[in-house]
C-alpha positions as a Python dict, from the first residue, in 0.01 Angstrom:
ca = {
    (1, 'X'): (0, 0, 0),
    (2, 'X'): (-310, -63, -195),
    (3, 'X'): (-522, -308, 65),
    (4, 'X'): (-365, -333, 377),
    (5, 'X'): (-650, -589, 416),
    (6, 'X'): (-503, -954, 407),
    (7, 'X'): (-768, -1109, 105),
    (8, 'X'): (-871, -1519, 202),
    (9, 'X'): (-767, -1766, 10),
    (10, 'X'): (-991, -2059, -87),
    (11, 'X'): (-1001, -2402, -234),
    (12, 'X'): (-1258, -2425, -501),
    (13, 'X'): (-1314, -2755, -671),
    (14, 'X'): (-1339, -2699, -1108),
    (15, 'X'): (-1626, -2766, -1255),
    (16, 'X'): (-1616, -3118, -1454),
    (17, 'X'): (-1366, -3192, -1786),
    (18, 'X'): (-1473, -3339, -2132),
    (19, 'X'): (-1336, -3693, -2102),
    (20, 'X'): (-1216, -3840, -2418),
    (21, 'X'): (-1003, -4208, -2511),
    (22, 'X'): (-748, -4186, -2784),
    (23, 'X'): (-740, -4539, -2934),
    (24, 'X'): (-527, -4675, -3145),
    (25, 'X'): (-545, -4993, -3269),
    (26, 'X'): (-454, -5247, -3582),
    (27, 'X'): (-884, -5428, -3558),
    (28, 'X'): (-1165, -5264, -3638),
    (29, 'X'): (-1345, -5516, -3474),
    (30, 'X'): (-1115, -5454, -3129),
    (31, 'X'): (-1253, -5092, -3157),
    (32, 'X'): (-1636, -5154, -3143),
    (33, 'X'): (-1526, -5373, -2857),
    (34, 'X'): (-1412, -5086, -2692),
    (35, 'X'): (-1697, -4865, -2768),
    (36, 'X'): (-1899, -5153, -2562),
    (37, 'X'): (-1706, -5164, -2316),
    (38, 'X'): (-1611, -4800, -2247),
    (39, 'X'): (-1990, -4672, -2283),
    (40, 'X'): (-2107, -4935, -2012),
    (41, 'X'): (-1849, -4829, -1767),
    (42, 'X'): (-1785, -4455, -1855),
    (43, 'X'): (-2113, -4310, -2021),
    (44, 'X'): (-2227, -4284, -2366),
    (45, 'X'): (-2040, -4191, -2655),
    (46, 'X'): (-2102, -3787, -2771),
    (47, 'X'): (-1810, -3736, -3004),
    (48, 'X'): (-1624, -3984, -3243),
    (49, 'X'): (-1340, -3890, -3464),
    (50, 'X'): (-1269, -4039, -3796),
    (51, 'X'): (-975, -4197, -3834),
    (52, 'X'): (-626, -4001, -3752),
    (53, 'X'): (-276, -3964, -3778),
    (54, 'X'): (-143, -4321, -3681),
    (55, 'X'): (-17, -4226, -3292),
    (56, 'X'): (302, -4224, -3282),
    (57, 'X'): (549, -4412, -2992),
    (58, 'X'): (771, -4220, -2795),
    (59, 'X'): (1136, -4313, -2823),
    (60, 'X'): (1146, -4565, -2506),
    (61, 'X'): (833, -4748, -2621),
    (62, 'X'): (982, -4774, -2994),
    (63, 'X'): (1183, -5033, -2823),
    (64, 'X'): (955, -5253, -2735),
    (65, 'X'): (637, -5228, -2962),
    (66, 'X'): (440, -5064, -3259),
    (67, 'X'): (187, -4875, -3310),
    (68, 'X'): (-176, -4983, -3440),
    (69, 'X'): (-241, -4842, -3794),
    (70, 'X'): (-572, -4671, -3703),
    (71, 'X'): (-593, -4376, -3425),
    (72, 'X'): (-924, -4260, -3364),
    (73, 'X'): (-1069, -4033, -3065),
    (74, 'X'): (-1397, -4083, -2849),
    (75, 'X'): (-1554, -3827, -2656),
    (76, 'X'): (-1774, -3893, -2369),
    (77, 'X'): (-2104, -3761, -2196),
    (78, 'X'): (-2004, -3803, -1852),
    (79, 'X'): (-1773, -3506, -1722),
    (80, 'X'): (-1495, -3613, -1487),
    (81, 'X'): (-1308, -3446, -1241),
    (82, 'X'): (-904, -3382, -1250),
    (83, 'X'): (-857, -3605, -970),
    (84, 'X'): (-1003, -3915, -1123),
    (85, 'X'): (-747, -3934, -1412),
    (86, 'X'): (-586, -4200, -1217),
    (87, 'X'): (-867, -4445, -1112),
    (88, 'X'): (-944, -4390, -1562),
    (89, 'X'): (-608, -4471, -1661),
    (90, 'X'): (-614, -4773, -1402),
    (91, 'X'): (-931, -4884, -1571),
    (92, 'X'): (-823, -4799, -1921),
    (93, 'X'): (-501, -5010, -1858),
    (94, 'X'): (-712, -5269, -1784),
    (95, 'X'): (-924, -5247, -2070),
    (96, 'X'): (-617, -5245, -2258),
    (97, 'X'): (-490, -5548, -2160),
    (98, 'X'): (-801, -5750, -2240),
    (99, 'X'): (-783, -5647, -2559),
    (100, 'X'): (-459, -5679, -2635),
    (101, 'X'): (-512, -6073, -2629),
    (102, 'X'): (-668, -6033, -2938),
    (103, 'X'): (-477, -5717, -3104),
    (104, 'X'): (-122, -5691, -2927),
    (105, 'X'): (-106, -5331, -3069),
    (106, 'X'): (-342, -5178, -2891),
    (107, 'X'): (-325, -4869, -2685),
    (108, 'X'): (-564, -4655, -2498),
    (109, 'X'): (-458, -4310, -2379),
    (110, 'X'): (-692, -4156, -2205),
    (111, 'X'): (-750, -3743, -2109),
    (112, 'X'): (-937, -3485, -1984),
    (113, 'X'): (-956, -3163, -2167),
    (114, 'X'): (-1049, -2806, -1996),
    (115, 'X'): (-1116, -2418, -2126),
    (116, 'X'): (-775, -2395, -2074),
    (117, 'X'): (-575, -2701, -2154),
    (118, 'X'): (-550, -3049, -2288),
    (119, 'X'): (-425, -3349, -2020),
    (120, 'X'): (-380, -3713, -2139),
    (121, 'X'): (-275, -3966, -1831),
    (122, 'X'): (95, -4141, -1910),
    (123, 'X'): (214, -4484, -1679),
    (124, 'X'): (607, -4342, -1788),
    (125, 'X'): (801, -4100, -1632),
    (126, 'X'): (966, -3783, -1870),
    (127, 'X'): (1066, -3465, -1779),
    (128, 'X'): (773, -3296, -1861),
    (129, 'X'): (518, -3507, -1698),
    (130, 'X'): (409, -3432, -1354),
    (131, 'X'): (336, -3758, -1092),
    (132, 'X'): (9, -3809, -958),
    (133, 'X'): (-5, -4144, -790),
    (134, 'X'): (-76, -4492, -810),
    (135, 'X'): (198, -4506, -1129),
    (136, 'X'): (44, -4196, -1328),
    (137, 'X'): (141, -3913, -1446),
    (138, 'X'): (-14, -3588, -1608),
    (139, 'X'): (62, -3431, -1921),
    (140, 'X'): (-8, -3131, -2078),
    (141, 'X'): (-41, -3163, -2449),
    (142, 'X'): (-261, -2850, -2552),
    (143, 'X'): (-256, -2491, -2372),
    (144, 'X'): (-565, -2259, -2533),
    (145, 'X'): (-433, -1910, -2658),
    (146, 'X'): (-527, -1666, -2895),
    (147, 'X'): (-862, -1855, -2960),
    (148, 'X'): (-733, -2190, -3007),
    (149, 'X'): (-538, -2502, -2922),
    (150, 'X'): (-113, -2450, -2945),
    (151, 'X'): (71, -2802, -2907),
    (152, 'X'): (322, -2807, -2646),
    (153, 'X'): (674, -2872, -2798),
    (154, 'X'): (737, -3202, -2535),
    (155, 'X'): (354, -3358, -2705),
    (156, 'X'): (375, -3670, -2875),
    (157, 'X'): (404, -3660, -3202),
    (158, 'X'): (17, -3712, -3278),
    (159, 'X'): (-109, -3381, -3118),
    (160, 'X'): (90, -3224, -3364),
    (161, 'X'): (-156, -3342, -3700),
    (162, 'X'): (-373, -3047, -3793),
    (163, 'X'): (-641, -3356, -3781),
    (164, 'X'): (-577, -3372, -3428),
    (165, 'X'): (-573, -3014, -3340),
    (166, 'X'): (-890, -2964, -3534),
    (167, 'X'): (-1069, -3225, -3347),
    (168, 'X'): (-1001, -3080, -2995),
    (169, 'X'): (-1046, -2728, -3102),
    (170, 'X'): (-1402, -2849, -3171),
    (171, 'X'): (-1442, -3037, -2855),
    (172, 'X'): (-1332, -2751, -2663),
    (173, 'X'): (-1597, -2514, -2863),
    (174, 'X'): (-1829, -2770, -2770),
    (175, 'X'): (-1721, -2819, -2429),
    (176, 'X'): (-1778, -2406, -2385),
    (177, 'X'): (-2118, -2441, -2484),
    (178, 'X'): (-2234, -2698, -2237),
    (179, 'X'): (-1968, -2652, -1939),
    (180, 'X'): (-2225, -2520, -1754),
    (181, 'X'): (-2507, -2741, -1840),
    (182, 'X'): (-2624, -3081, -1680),
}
């Protein structure tokens, strides 16, 4: 027996996430709305994609809608904690909804992403999603190995563009950097 010593487990709380928003949407105009809106309630804008593969819909949501033609990506300031996915994804599907009175193709996904892994907040249930509460659920998209990003087979369709996987490898690089910064 190596340690006949019983070690002590502990609960440690990880340090803050890089936030980010994937938007996709059909009005430019609805976008700079969001901006707005999502740097007065969230924090201010660090990272900004150019425009992306068009997100794609699962196969249950092909039923009932479209996709916007224009995906892009915004990256926050503000570090969150895991635990607050849900009270974002409650916001974001409020945010949503406003918008959607002017642009019914709207859709706001929003995620967290770690030194580890990728997580974007879902209000469906699949079998690779895990329930949180309150109607969300987590999934992981990215897992980092071998120096980058590798797409999880079960991702949408979307974190599968090399545009896509490019853009979070350099958030994460940047995310490195700063982690332990204020």
């Amino acid at each position: 027996m190596a340690n006949s010593f019983p070690t002590i487990e502990t609960l440690e709380r990880p340090i803050g996430a890089s936030f980010f928003l994937i938007c996709s949407f059909q009005n430019e105009d609805n976008y700079f709305e969001l901006k707005s809106i999502t740097e007065k309630k969230f924090s201010k804008t660090v990272y900004e994609s150019n425009d992306l593969p068009k997100w794609e819909l699962d196969e249950v949501e092909r039923l009932v809608g479209i996709p916007g033609k224009n995906t892009r990506i915004l990256s926050f300031l503000r570090r969150v904690h895991r635990e607050e996915l849900v009270q974002i994804k409650k916001e974001c599907v409020e945010i949503q909804n406003q918008i959607r009175k002017t642009d019914p193709l709207f859709r706001l996904i929003p995620g967290y992403l770690t030194s580890h892994n990728v997580i974007i907040a879902q209000s469906k249930d699949d079998f690779h999603r895990t329930y949180l509460f309150a109607g969300v659920y987590a999934e992981i998209v990215y897992i980092f190995h071998g120096g980058s990003f590798s797409v999880l087979e079960t991702a949408p369709k979307f974190f599968k563009s090399k545009e896509a996987l490019y853009f979070f490898n350099n958030l994460r690089q940047s995310y490195e950097y700063n982690k332990f910064k204020d």
